[in-house]
Z-matrix of the N, CA and C atoms (Angstrom, degrees):
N
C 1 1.441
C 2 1.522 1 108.24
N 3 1.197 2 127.27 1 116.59
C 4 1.579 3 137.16 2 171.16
C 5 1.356 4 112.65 3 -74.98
N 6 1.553 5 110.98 4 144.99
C 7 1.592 6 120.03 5 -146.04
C 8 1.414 7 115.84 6 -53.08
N 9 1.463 8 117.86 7 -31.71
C 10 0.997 9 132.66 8 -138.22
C 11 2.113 10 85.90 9 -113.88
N 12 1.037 11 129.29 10 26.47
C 13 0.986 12 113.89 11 -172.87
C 14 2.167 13 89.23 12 -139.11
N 15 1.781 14 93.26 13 109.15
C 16 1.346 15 109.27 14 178.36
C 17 1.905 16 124.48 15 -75.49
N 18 1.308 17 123.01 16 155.46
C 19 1.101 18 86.72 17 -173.15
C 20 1.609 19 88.20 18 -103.12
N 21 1.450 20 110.65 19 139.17
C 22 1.215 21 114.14 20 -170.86
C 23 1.818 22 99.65 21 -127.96
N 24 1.179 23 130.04 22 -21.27
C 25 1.196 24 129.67 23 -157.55
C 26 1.688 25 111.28 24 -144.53
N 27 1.538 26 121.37 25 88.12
C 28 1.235 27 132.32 26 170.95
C 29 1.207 28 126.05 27 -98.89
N 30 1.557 29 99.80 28 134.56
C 31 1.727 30 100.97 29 161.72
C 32 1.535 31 116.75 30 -80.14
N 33 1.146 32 99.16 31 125.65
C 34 1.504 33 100.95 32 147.68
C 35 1.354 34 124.09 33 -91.30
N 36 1.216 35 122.34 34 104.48
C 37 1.819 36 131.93 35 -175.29
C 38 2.149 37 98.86 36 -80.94
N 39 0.992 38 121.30 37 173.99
C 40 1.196 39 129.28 38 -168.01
C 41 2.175 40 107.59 39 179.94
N 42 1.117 41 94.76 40 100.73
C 43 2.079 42 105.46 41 -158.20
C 44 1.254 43 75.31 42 -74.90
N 45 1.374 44 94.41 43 -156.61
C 46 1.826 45 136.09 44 -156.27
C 47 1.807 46 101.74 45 -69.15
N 48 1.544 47 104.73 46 123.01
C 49 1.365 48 99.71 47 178.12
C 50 1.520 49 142.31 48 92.01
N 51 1.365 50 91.85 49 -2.21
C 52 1.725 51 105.08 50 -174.95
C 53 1.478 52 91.65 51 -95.07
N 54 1.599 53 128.77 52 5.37
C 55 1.488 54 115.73 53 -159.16
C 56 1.283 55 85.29 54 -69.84
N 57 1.586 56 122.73 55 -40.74
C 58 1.388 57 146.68 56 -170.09
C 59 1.652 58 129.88 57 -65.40
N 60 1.490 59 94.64 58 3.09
C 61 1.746 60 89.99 59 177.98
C 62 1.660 61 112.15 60 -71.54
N 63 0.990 62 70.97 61 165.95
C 64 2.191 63 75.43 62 -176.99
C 65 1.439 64 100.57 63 121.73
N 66 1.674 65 107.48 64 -62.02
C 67 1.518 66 123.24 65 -176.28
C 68 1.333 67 107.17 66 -97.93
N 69 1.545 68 123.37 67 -51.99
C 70 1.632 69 101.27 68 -147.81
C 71 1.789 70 93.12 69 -84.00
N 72 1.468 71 97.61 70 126.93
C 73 1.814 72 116.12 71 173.91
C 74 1.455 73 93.71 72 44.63
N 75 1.490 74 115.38 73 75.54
C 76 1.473 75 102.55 74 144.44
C 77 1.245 76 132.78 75 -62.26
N 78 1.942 77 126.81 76 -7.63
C 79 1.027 78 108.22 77 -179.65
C 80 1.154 79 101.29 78 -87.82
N 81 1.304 80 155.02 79 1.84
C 82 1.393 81 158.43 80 -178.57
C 83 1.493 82 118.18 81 -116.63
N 84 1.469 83 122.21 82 -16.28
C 85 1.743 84 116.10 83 174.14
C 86 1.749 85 87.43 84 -138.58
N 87 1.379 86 134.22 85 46.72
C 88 1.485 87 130.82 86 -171.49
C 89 1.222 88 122.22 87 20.01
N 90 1.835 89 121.49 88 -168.92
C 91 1.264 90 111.31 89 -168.27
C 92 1.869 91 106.47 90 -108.42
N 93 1.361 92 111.44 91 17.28
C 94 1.372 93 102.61 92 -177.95
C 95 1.914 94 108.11 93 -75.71
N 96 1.152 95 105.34 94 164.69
C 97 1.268 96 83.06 95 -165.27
C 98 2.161 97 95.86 96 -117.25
N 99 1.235 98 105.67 97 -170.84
C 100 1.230 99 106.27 98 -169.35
C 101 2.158 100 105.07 99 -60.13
N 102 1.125 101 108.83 100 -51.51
C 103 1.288 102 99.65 101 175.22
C 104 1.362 103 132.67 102 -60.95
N 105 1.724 104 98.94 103 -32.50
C 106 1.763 105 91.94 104 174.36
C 107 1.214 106 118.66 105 -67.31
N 108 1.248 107 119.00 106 -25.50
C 109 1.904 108 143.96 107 -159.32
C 110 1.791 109 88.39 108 -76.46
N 111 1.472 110 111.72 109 -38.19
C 112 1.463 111 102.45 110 -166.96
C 113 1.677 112 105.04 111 -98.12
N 114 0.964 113 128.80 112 -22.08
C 115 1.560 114 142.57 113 134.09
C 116 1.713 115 109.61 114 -19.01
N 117 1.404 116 107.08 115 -77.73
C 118 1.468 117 98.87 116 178.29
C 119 1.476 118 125.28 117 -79.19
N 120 1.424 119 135.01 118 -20.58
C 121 1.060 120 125.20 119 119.82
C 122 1.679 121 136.94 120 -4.26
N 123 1.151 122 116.20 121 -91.98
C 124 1.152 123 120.29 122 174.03
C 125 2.094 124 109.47 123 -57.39
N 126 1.113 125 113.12 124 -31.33
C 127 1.716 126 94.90 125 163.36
C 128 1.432 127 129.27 126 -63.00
N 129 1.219 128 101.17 127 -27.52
C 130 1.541 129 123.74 128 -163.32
C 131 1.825 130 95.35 129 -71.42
N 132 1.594 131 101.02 130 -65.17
C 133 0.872 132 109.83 131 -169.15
C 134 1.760 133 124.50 132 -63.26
N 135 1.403 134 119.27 133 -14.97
C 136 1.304 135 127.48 134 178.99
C 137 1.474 136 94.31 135 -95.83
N 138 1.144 137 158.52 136 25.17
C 139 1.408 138 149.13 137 156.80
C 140 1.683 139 95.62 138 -103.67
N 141 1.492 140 120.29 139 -6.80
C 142 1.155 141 127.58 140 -170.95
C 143 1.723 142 106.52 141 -108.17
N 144 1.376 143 98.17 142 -2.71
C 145 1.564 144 94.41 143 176.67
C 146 1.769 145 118.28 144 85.19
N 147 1.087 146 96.59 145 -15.13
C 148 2.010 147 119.92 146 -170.11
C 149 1.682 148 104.15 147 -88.45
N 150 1.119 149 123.74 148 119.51
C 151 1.360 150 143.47 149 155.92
C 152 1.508 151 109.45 150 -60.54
N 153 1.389 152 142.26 151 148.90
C 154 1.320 153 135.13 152 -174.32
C 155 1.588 154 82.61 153 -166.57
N 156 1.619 155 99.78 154 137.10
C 157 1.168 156 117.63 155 176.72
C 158 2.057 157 116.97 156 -121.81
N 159 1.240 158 118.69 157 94.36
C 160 1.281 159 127.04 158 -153.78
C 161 1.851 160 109.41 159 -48.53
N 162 1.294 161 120.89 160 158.00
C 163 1.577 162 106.65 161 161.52
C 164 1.510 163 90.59 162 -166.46
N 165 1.603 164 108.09 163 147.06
C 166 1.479 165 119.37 164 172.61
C 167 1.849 166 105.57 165 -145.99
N 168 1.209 167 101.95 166 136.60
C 169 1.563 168 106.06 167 -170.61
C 170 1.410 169 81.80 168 -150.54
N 171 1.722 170 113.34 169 147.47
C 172 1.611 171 142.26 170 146.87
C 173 1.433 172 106.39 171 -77.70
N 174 1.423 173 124.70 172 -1.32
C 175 1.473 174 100.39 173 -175.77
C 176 1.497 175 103.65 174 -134.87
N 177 1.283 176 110.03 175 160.04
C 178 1.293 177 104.65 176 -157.17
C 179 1.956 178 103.61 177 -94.97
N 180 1.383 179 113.91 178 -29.71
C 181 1.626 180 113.01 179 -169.37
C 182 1.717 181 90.34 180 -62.76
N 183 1.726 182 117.64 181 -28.78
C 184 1.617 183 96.64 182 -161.43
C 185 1.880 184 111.10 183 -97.94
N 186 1.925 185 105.51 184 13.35
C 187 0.880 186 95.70 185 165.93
C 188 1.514 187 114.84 186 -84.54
N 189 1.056 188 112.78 187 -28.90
C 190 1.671 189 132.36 188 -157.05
C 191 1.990 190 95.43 189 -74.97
N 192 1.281 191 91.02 190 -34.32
C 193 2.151 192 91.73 191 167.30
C 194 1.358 193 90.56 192 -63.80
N 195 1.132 194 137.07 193 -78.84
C 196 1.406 195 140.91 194 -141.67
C 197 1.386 196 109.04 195 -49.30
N 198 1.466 197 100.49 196 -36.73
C 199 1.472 198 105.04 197 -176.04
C 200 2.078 199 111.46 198 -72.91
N 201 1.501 200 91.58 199 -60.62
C 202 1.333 201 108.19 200 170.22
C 203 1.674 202 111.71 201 -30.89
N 204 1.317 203 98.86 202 -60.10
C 205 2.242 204 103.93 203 -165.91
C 206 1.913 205 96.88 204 -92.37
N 207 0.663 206 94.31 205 0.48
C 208 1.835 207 97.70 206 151.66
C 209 1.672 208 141.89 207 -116.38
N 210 1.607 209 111.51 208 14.95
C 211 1.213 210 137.75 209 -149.10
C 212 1.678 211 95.59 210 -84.32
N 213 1.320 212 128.07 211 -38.19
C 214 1.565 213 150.79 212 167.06
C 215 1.459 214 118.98 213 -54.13
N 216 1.252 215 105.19 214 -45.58
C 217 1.314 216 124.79 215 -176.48
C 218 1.893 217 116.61 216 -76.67
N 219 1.520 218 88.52 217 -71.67
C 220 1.733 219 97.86 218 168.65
C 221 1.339 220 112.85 219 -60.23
N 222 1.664 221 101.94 220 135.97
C 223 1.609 222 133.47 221 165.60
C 224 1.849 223 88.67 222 -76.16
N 225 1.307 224 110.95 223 -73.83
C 226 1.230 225 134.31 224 -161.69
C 227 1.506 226 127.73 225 -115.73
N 228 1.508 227 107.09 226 149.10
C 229 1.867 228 97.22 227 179.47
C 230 1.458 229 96.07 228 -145.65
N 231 1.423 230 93.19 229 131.22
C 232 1.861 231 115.93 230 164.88
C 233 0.909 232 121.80 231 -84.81
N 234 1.216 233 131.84 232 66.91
C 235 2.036 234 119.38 233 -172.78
C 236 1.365 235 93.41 234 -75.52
N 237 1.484 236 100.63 235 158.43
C 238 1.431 237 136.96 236 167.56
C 239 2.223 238 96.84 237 -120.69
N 240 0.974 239 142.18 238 79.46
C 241 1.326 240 122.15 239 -157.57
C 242 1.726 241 100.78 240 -98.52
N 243 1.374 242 107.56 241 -2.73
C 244 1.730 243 83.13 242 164.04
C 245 1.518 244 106.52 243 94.76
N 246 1.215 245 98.88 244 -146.03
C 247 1.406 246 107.73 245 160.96
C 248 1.572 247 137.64 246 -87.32
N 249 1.468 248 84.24 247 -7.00
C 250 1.909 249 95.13 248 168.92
C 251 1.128 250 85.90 249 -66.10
N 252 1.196 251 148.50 250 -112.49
C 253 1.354 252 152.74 251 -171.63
C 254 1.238 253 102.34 252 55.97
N 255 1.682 254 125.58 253 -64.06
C 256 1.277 255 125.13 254 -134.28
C 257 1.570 256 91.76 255 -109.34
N 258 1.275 257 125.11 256 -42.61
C 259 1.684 258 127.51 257 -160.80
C 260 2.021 259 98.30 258 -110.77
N 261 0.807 260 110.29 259 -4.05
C 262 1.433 261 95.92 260 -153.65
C 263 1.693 262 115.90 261 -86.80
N 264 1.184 263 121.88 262 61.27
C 265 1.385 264 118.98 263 178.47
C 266 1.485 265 117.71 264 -44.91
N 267 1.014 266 132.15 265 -21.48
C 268 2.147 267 140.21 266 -167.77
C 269 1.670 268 83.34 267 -80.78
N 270 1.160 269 120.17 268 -35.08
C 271 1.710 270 111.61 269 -167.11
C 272 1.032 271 104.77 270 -96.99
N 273 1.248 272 123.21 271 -48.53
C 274 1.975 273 115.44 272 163.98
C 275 1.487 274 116.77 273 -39.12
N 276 1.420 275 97.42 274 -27.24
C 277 1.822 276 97.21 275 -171.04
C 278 1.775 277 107.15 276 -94.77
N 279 1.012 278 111.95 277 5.42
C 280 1.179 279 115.28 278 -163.70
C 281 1.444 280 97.38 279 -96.37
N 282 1.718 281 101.44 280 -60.35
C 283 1.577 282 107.31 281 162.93
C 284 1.214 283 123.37 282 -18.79
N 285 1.288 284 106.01 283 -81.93
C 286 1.403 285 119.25 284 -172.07
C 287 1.510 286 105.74 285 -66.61
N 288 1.210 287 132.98 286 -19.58
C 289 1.705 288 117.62 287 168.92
C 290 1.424 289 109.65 288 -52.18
N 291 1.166 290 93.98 289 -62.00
C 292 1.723 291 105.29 290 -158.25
C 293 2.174 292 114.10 291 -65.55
N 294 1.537 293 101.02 292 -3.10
C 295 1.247 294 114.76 293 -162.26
C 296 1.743 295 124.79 294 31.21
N 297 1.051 296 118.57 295 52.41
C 298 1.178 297 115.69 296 -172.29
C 299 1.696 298 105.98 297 -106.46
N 300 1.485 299 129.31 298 108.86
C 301 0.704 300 138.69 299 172.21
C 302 1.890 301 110.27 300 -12.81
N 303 1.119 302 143.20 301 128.30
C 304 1.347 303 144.43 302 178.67
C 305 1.570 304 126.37 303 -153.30
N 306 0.939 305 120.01 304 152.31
C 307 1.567 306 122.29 305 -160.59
C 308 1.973 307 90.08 306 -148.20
N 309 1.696 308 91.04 307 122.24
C 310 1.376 309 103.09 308 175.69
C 311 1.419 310 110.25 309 -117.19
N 312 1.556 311 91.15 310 132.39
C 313 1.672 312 107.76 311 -156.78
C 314 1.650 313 108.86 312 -100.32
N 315 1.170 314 149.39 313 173.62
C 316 1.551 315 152.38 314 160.87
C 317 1.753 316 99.32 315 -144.92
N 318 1.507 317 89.99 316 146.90
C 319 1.890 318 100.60 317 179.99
C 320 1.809 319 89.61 318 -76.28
N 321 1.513 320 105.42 319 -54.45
C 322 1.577 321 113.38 320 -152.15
C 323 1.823 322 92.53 321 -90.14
N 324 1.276 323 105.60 322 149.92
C 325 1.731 324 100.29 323 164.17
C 326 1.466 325 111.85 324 -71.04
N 327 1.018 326 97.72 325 128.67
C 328 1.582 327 117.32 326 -178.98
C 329 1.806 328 99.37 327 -62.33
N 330 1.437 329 101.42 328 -63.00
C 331 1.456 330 128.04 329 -165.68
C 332 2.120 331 97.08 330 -48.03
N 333 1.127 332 125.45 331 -28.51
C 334 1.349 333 126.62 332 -174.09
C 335 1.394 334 107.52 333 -104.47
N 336 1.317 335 125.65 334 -14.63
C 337 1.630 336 110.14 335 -176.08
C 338 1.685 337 107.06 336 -98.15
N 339 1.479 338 111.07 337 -150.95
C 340 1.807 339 110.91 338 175.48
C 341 1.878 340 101.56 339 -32.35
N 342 1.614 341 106.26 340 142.63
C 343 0.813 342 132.06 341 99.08
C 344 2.155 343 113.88 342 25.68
N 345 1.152 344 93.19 343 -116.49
C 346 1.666 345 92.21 344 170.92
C 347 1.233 346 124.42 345 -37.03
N 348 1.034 347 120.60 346 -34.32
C 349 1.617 348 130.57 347 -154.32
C 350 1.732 349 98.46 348 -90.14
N 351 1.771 350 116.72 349 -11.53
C 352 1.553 351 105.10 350 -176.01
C 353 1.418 352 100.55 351 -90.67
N 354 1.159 353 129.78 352 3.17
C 355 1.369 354 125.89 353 -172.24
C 356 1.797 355 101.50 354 -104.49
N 357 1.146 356 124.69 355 146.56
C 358 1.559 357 150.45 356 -179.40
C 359 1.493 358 136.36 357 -155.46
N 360 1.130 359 105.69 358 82.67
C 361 1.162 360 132.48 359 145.62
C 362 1.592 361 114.94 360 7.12
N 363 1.260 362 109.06 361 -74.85
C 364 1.529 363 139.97 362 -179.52
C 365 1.474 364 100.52 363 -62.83
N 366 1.340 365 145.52 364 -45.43
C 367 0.871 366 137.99 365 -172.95
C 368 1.356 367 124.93 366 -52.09
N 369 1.492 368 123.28 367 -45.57
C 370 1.290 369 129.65 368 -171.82
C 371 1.898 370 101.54 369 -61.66
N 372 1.317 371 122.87 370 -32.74
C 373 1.496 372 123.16 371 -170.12
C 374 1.552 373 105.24 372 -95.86
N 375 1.339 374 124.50 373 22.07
C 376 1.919 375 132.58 374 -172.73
C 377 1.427 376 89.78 375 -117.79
N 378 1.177 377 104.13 376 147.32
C 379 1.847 378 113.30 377 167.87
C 380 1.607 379 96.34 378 -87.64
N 381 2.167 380 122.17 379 -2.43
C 382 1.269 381 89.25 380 -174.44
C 383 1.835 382 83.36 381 -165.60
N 384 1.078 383 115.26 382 164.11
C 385 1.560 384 130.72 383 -172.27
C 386 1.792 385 94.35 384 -122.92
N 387 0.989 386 111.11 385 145.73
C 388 2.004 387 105.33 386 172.02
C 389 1.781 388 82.83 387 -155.53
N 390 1.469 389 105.50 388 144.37
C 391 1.684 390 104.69 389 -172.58
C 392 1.541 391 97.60 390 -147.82
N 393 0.652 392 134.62 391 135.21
C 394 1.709 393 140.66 392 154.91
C 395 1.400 394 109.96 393 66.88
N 396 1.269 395 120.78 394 66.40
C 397 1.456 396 139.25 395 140.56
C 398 1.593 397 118.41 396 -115.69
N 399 1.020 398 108.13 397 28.00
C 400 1.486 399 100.10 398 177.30
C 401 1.606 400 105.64 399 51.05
N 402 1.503 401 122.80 400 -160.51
C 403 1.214 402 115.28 401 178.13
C 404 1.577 403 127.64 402 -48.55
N 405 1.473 404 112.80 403 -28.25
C 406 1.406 405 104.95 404 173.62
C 407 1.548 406 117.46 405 -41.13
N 408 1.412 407 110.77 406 -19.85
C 409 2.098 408 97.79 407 -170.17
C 410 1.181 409 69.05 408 -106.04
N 411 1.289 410 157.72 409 78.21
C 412 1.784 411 130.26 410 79.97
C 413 1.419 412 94.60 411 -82.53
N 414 1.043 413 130.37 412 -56.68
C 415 1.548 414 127.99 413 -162.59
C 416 1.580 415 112.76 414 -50.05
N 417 1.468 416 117.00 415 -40.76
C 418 1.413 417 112.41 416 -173.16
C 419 1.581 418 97.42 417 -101.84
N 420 1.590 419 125.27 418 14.86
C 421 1.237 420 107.33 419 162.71
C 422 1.926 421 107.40 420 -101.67
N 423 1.416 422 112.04 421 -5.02
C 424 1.460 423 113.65 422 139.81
C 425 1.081 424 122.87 423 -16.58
N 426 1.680 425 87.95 424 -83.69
C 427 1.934 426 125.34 425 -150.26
C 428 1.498 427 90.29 426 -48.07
N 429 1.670 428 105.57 427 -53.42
C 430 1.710 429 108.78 428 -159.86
C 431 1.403 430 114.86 429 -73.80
N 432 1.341 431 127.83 430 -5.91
C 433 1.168 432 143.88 431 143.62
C 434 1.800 433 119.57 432 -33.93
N 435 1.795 434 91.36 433 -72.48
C 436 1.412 435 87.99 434 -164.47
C 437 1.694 436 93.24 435 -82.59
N 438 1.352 437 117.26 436 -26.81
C 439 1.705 438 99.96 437 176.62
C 440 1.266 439 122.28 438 -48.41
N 441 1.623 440 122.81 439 -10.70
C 442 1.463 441 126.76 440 -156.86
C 443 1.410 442 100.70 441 -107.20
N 444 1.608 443 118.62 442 -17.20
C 445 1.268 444 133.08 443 -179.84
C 446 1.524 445 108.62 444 -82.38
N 447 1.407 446 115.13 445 -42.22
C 448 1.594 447 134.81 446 -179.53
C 449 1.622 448 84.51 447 -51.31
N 450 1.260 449 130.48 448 -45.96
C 451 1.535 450 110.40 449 -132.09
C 452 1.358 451 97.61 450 -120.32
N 453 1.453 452 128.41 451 21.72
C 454 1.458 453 131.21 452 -169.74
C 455 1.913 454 89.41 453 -107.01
């Protein structure tokens, strides 16, 4: 990213299954549900000056478009990827095609539940991992956004 280029315009991505927050295992992803989560999101983020454009897909080829035919547009991207997270090389590669600075977020800590779930894929192509704050790791995968912009 060249100095002079702010991050003003993020995706927030959201993988397989978040259509379902509210209900699926609130004691493990809480009871807010996908719209309120993108509700506070987008407040957060306009006191921050940042535009964010929402997206949620179960499948993985039509996240990797989203990313791809929005590559011009986005400064920045927040994935939440779900269960890609752990297996998904087409989305790691997608990341890193499009080079757009990105920070991959989790509601639940990854690092404390299964086994499978501590390993990520996605991680090696993020300037940052954020896991088990509930909505706070979209919010501070913002912050680390524009902190990364401050410091270029």
């Amino acid at each position: 990213m060249s100095a002079n280029k702010s991050i003003k315009n993020v995706l927030v991505i959201h993988g397989p299954n978040l259509n379902l927050l509210g209900t699926r295992e609130p004691e493990v992803y809480g009871k807010m549900t996908l719209n309120e989560l993108n509700d506070e999101i987008k407040q957060y983020a306009q006191k921050k000056n940042v535009k964010v454009w929402f997206f949620q897909s179960n499948h993985e080829g039509v996240l990797i478009d989203f990313i791809h035919d929005n590559r011009t547009w986005a400064d920045g991207i927040v994935i939440n990827p779900g269960a890609l997270t752990h297996y998904s090389y087409a989305l790691r590669d997608a990341i890193a095609g499009v080079g757009i600075p990105t920070v991959e977020v989790h509601l639940s800590d990854i690092h404390k539940r299964e086994d499978f779930r501590k390993i990520s894929v996605i991680q090696p192509v993020c300037i940052k991992q954020i896991s088990g704050l509930g909505k706070e790791s979209y919010l501070k995968g913002i912050d680390v956004l524009i902190e990364k912009e401050m410091k270029v």
